[in-house]
BAPA-46643 format. One record per residue: x, y, z of N, C-alpha, C, O in turn. Coordinates in steps of 0.05 Angstrom, whole numbers, always signed. Layout:
REM residues N
NODE   n.c1   n.c2   n.c3  ca.c1  ca.c2  ca.c3   c.c1   c.c2   c.c3   o.c1   o.c2   o.c3
NODE      X      Y      Z      X      Y      Z      X      Y      Z      X      Y      Z
...
END
This chain:
REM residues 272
NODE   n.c1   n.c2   n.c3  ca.c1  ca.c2  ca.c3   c.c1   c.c2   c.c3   o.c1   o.c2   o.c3
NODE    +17    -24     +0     +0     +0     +0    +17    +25     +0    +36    +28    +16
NODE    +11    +42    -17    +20    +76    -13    +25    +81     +8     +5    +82    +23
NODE    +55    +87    +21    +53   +103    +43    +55   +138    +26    +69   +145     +8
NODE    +34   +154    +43    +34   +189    +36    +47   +206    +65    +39   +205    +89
NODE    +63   +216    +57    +78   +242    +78    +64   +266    +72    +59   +274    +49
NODE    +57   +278    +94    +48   +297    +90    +63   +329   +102    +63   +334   +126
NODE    +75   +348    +83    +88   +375   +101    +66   +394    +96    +53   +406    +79
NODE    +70   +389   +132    +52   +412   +137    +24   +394   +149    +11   +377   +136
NODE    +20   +404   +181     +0   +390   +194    -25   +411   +198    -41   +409   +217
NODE    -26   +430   +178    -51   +448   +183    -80   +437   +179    -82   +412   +178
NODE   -103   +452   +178   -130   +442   +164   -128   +422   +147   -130   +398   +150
NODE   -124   +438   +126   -132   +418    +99   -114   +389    +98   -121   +370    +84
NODE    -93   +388   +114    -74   +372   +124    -96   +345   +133   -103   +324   +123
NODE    -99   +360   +158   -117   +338   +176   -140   +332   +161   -145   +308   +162
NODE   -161   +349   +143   -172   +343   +136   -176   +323   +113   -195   +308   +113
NODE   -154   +322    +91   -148   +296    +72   -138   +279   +102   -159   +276   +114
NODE   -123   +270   +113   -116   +252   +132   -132   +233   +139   -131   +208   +138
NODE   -153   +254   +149   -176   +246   +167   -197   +233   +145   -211   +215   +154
NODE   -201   +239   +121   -215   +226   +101   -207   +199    +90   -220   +181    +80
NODE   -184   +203    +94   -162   +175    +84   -178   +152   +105   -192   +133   +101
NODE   -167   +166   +129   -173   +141   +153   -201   +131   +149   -207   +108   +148
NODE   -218   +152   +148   -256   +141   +155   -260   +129   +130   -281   +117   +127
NODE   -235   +129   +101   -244   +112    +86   -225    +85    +89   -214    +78    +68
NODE   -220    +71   +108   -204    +52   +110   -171    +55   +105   -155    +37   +111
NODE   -164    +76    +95   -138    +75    +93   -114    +70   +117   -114    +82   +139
NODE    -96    +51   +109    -83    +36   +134    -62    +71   +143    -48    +85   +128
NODE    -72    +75   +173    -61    +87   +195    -30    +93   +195    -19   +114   +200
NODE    -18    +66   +186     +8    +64   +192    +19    +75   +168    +43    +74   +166
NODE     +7    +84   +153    +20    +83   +120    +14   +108   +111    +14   +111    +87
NODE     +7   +130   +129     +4   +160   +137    +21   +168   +153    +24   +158   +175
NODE    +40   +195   +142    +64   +211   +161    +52   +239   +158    +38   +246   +139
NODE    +58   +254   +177    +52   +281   +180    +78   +296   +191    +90   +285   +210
NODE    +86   +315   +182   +113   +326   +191   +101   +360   +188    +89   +371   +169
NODE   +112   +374   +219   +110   +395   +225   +119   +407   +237   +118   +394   +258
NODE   +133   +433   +243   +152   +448   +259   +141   +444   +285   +154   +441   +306
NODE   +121   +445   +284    +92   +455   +311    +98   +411   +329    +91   +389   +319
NODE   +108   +418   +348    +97   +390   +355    +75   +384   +366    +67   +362   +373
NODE    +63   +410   +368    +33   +407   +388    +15   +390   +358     +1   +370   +359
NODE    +23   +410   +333    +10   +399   +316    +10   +372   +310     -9   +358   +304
NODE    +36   +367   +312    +34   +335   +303    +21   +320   +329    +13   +298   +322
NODE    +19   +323   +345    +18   +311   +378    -13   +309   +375    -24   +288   +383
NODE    -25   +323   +366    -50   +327   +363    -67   +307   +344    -89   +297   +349
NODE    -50   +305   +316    -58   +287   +301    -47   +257   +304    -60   +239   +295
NODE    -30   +254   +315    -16   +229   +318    -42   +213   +347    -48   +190   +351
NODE    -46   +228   +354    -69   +227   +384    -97   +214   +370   -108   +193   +375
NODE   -103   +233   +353   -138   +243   +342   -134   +209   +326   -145   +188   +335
NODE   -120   +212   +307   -113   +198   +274   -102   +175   +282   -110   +159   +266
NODE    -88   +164   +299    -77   +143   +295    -52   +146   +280    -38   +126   +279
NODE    -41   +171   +268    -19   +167   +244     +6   +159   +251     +9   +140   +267
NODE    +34   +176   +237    +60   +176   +249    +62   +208   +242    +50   +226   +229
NODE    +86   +204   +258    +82   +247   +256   +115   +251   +266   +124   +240   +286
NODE   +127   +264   +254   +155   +280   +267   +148   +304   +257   +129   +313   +245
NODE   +180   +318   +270   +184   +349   +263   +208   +349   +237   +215   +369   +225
NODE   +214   +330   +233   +232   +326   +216   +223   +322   +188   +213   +300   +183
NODE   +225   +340   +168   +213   +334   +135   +226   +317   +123   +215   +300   +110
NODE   +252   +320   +128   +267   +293   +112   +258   +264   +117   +251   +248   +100
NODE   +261   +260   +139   +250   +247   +168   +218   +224   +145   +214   +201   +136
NODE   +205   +246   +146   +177   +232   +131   +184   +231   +102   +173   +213    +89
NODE   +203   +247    +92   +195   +243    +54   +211   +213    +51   +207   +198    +31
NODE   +232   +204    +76   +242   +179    +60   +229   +156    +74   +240   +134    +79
NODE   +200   +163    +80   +179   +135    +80   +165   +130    +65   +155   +108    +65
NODE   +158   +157    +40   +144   +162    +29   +137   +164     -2   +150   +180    -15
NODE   +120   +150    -13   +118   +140    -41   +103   +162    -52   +108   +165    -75
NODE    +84   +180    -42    +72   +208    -43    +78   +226    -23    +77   +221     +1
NODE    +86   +250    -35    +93   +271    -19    +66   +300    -19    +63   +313    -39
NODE    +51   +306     +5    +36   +325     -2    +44   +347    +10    +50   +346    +34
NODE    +44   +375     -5    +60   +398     +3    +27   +404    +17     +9   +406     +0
NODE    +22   +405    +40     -5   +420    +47    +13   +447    +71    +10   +447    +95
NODE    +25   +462    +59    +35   +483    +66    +33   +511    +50    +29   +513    +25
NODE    +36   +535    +72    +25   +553    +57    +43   +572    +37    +67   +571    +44
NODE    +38   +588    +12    +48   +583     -5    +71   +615     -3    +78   +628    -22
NODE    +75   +618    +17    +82   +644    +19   +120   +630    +21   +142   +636    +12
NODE   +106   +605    +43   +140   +594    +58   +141   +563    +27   +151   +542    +35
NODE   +136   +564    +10   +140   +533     -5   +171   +544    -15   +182   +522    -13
NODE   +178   +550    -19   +207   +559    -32   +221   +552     -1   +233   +530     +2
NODE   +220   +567    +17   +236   +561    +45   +237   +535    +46   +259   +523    +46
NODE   +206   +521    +46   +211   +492    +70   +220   +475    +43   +236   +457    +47
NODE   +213   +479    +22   +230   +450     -2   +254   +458     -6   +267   +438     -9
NODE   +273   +484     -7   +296   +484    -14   +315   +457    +11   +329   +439     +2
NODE   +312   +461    +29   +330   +438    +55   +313   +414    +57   +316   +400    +77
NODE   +296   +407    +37   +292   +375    +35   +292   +367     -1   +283   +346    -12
NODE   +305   +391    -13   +314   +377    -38   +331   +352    -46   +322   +337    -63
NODE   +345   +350    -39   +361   +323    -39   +345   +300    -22   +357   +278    -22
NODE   +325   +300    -12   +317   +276     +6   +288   +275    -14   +273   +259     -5
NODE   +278   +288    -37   +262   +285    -53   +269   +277    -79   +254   +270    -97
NODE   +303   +279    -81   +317   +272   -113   +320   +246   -108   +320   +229   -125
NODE   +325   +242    -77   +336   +217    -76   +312   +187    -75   +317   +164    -80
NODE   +287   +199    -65   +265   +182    -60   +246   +184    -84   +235   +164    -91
NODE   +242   +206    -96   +231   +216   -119   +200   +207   -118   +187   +197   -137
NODE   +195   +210    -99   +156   +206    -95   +142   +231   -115   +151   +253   -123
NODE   +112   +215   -118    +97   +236   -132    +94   +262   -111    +88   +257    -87
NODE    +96   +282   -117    +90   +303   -104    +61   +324   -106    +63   +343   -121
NODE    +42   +322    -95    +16   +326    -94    +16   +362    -74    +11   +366    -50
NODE    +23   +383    -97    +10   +409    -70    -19   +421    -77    -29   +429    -98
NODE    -26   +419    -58    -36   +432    -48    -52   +469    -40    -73   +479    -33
NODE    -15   +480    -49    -17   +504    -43    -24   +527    -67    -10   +528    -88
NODE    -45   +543    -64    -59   +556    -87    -28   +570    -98     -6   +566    -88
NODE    -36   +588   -126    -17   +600   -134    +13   +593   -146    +25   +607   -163
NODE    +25   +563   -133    +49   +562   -135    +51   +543   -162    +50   +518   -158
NODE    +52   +549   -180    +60   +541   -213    +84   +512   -211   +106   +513   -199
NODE    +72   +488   -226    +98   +472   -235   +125   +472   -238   +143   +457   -232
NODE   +123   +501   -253   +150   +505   -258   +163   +511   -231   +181   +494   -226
NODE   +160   +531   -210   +169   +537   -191   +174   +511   -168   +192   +507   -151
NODE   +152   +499   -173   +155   +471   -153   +177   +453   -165   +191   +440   -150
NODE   +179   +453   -187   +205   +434   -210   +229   +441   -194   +246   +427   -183
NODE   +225   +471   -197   +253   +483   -197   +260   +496   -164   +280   +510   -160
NODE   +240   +486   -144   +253   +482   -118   +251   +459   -111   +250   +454    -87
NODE   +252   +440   -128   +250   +409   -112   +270   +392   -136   +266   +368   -140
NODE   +291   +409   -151   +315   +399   -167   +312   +384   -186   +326   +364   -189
NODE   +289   +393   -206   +267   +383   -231   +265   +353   -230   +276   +339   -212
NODE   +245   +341   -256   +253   +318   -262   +236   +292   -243   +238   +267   -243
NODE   +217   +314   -226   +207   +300   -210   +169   +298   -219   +160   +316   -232
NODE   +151   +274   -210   +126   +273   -220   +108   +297   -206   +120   +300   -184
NODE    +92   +309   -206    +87   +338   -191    +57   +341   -201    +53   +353   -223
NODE    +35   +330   -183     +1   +346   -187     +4   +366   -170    +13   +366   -147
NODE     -7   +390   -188    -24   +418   -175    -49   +414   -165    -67   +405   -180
NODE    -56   +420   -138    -82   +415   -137    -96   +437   -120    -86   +446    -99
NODE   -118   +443   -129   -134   +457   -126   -160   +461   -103   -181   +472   -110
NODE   -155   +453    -76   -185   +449    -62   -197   +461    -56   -192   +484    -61
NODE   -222   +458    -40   -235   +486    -29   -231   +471     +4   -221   +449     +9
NODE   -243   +491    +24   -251   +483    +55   -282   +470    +58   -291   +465    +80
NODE   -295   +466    +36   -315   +441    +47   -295   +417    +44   -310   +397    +39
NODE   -275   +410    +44   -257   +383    +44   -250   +379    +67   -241   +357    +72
NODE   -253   +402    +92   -252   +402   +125   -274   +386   +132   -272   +375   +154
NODE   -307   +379   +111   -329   +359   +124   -332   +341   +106   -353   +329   +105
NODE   -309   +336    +87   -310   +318    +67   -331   +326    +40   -339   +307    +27
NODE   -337   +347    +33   -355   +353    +12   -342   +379     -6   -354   +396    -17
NODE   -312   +375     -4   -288   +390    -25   -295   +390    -49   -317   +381    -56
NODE   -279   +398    -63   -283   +399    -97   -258   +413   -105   -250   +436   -100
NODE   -248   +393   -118   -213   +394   -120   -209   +400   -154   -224   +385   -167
NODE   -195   +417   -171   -188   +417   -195   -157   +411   -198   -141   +430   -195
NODE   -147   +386   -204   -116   +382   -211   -105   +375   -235   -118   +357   -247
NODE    -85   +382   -247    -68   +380   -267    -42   +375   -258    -32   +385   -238
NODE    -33   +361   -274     -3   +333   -275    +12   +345   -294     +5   +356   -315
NODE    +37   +342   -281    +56   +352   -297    +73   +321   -317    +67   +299   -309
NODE    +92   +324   -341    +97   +301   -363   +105   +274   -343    +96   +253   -351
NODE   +116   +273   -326   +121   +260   -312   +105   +242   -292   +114   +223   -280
NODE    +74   +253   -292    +65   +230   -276    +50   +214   -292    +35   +219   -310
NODE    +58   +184   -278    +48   +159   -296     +8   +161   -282     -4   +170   -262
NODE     -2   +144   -310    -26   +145   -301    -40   +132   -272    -58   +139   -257
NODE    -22   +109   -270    -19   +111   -235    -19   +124   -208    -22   +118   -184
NODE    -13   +145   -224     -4   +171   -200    -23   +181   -200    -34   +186   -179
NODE    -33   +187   -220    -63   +208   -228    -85   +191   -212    -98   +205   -196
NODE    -89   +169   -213   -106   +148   -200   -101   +148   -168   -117   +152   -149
NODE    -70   +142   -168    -69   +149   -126    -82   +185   -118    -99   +191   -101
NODE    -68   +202   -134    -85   +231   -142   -107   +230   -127   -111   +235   -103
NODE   -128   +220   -152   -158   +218   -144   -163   +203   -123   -180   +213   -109
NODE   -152   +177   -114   -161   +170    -95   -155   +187    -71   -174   +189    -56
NODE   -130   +202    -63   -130   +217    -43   -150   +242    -40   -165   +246    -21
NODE   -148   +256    -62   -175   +279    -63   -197   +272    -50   -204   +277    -27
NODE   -213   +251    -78   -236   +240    -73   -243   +232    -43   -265   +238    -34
NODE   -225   +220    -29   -221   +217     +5   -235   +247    +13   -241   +245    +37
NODE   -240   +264     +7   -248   +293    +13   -270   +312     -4   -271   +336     -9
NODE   -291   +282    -12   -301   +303    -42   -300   +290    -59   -303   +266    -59
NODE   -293   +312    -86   -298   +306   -114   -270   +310   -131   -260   +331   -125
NODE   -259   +300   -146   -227   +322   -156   -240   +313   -193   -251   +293   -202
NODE   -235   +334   -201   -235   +332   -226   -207   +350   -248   -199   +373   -244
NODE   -196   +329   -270   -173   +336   -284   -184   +357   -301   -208   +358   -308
NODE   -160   +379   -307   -164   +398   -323   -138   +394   -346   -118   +382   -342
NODE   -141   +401   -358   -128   +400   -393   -101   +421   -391    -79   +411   -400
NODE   -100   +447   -381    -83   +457   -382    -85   +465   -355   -105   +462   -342
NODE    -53   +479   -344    -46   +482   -316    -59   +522   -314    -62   +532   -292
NODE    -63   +534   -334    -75   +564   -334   -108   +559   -327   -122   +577   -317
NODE   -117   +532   -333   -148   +533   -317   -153   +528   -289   -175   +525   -279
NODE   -126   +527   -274   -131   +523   -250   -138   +547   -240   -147   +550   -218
NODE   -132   +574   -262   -140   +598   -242   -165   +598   -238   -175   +607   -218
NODE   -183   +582   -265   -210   +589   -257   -221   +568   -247   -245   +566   -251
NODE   -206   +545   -232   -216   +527   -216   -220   +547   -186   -241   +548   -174
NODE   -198   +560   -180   -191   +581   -164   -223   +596   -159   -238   +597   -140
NODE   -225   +605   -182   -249   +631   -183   -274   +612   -180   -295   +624   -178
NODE   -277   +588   -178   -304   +574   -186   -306   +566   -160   -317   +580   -143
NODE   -295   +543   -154   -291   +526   -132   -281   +533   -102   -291   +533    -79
NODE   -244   +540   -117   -227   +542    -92   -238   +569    -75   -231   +570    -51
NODE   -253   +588    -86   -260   +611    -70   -290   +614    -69   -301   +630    -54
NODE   -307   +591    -91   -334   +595    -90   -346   +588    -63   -368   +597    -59
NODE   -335   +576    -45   -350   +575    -24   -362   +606     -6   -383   +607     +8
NODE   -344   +627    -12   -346   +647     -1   -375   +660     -9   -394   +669     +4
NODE   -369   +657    -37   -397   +668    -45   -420   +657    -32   -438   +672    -26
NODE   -422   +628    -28   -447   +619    -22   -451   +632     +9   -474   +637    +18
NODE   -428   +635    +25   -431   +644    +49   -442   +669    +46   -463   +674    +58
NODE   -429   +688    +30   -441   +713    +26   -482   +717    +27   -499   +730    +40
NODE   -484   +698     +3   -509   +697     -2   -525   +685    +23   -549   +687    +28
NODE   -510   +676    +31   -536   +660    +65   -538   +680    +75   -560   +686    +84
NODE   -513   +700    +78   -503   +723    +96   -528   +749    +90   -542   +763   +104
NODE   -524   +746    +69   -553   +765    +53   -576   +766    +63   -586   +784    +75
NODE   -589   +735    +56   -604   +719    +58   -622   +721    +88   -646   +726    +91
NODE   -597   +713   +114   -598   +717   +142   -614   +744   +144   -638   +743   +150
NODE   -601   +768   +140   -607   +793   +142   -631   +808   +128   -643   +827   +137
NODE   -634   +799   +109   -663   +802    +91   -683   +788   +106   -706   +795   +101
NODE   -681   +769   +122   -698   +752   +133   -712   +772   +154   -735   +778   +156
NODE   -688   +780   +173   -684   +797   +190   -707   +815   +191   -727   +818   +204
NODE   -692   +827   +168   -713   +855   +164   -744   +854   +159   -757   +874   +164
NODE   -757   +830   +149   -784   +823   +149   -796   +807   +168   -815   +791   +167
NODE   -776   +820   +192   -790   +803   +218   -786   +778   +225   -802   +770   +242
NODE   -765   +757   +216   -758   +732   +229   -738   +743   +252   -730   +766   +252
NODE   -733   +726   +269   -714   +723   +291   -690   +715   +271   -691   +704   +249
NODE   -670   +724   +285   -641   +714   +267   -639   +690   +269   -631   +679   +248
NODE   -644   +675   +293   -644   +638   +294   -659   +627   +273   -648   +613   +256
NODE   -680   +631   +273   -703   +623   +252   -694   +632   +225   -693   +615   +208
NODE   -687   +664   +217   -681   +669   +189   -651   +650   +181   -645   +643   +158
NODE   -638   +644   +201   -608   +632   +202   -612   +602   +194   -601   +591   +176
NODE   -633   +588   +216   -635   +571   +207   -653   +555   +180   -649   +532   +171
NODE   -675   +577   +169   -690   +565   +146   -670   +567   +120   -669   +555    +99
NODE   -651   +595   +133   -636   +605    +98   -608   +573    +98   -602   +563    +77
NODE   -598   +565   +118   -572   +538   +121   -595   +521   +112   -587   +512    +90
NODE   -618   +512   +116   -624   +485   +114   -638   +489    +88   -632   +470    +73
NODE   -654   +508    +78   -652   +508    +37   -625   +515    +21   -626   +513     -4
NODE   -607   +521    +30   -580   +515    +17   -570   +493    +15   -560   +484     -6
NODE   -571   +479    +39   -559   +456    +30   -578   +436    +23   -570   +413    +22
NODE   -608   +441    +16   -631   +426     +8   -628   +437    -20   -634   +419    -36
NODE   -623   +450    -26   -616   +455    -67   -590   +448    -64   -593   +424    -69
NODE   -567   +451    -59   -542   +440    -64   -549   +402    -61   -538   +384    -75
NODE   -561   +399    -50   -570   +366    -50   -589   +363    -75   -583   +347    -93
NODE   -608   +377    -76   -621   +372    -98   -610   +376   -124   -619   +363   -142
NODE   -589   +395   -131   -572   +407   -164   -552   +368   -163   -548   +350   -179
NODE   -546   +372   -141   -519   +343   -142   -536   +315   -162   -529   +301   -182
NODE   -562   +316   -142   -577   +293   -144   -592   +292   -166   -601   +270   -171
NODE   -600   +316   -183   -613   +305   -206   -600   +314   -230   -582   +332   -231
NODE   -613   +298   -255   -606   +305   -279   -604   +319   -288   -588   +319   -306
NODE   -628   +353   -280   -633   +367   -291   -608   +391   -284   -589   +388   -269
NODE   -613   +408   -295   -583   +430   -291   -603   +451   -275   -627   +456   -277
NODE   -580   +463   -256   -592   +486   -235   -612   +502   -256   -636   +502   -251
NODE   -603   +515   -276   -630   +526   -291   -658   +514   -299   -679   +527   -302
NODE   -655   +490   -302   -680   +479   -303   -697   +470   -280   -722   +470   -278
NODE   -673   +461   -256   -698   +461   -235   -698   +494   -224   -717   +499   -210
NODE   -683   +514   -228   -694   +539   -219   -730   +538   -243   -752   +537   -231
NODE   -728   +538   -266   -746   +537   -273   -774   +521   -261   -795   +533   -256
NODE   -772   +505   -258   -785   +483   -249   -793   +493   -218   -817   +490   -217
NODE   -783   +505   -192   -790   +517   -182   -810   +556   -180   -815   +575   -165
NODE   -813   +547   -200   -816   +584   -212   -836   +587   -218   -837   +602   -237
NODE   -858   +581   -210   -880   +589   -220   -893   +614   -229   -891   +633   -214
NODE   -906   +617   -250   -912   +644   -270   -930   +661   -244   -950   +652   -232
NODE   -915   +690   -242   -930   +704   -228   -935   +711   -201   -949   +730   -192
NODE   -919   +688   -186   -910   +671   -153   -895   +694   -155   -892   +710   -174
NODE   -885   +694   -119   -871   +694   -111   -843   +687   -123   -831   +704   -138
NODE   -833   +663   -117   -806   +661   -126   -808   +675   -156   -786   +684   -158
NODE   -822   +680   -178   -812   +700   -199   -805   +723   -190   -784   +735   -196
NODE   -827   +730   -174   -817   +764   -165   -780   +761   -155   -760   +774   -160
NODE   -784   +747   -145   -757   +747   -133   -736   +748   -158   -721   +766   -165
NODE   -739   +727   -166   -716   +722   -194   -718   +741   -211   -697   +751   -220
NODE   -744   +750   -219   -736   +777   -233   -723   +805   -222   -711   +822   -235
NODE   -728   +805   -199   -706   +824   -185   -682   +825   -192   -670   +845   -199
NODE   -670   +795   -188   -649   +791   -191   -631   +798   -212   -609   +808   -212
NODE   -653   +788   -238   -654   +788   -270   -643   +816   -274   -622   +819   -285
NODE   -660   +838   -264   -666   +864   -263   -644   +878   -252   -640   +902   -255
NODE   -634   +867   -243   -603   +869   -219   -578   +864   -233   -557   +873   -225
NODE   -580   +845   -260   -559   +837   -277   -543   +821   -254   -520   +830   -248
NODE   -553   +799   -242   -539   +781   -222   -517   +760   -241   -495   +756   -231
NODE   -521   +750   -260   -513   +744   -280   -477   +758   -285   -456   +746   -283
NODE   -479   +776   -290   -463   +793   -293   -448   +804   -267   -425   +812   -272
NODE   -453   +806   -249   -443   +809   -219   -426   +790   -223   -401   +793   -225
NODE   -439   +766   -225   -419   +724   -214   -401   +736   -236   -382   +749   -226
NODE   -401   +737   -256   -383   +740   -284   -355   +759   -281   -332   +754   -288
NODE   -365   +780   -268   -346   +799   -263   -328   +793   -235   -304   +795   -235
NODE   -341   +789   -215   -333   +775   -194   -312   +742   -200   -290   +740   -190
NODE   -320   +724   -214   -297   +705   -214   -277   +714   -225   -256   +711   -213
NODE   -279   +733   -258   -262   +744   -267   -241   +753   -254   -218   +749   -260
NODE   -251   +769   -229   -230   +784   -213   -211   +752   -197   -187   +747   -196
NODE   -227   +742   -191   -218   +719   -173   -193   +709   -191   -170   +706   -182
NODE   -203   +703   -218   -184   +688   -239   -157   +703   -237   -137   +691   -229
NODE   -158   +729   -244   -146   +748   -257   -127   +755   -233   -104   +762   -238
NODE   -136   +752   -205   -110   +756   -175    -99   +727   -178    -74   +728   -180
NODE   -108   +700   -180    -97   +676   -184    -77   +684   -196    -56   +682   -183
NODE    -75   +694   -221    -60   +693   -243    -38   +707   -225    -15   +699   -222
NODE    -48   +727   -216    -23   +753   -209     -9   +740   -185    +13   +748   -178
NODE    -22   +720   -172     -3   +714   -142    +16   +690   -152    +35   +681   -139
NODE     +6   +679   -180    +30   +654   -183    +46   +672   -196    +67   +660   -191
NODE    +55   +694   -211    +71   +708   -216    +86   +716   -188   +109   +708   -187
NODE    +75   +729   -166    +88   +738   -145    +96   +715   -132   +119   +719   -125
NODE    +90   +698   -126    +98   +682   -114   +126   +658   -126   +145   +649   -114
NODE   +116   +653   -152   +134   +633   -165   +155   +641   -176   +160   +664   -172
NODE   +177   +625   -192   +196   +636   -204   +197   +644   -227   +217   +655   -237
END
């Protein structure tokens, strides 16, 4: 079986970890390596795993390497475990938004197999949605251990070129915000027509995730069951034509754009 090392014992850390385990994946065949020993102390406790402070320490147990570190320090923490990654040459799986192939190649002494990947923070309750792209080097094997680690957290789906990850970025890796926004709306509009915030809080969480259940689960595409809920002249039209009327359409459009378009600008600042 795959043993996976993991740098970096943060969230999204524990949270692929912790998906591995509740899907049977063997305990012993999981490393976590972190400066923090509370961090590791914590997961090694919770998880069952293995855990040091040492990076080298975990990459030479390790047949997958996952960078779940943040992307500000990825140049710091891979330059002093380059040689213990040339020498073991595991697939390397990050994690961290922004940081481009090339830059990961060329702090981890090229030549090595390397997925970009993409997640969001519903992968903290297992209901993520991951966009990754493989660099020439990984065998279709790798792509398959890939998905199976994602999937452990969700959904991962391959993209064609490594420039669509910005707008995996703008869709996925940051769409959760939006939907928070919109409850956030939602909450407060409630408010104002006289619900209690518990009550407006709680009807606006439990039809979100009652249409996000229902778009997953059927055939039809969110436009058709928006249709299909819409009755001519109702209520919910008034509503949607507001929206219509509002050019909401065009808001999401201009809004991911921006999302895409800082993606783009932070793997410039960040990478080589």
């Amino acid at each position: 079986m795959t043993t996976i090392a993991f740098i970096g014992a943060g969230n999204m850390a524990g949270a692929i970890i912790g998906g591995l385990v509740e899907n049977g994946f063997d305990k012993t065949k999981l490393w976590a390596s972190d400066p923090s020993q509370e961090k590791i102390n914590e997961l090694t406790s919770s998880l069952g795993i293995q855990g040091t402070t040492d990076n080298a320490s975990a990459i030479k147990q390790a047949d997958v390497v996952i960078l779940a570190i943040k992307p500000q320090v990825m140049e710091a923490v891979l330059s002093p475990i380059k040689d213990a990654l040339q020498e073991k040459k595991p697939l390397i799986i990050s994690v961290a938004a922004g940081i481009n192939l090339s830059s990961i190649s060329s702090w981890t002494g090229g030549n090595l197999a390397i997925v970009r990947c993409m997640p969001n923070t519903p992968a903290l309750v297992q209901q993520g949605a991951s966009g990754l792209f493989a660099n020439e080097q990984v065998s279709d094997s790798q792509k398959a251990i890939s998905e199976q680690i994602l999937n452990a957290v969700g959904i991962s789906v391959w993209v064609d070129k490594e420039s669509q990850l910005d707008a995996v970025t703008a869709v996925s890796g940051s769409g959760p915000a939006y939907f928070f926004l919109f409850m956030e709306a939602m909450v407060e509009a409630g408010k104002k027509l006289g619900l209690s915030e518990e009550t407006a809080k709680e009807l606006t969480l439990k039809t979100a995730l009652g249409a996000a259940t229902m778009a997953s689960k059927s055939s039809d595409s969110p436009a058709q069951l928006r249709k299909k809920v819409t009755s001519p002249n109702g209520t919910t039209e008034k509503a949607i034509n507001s929206f219509i009327d509002q050019d909401l359409s065009q808001m999401v459009e201009t809004a991911l754009k921006a999302a895409n378009d800082r993606s783009v600008e932070l793997s410039k600042e960040l990478g080589v």
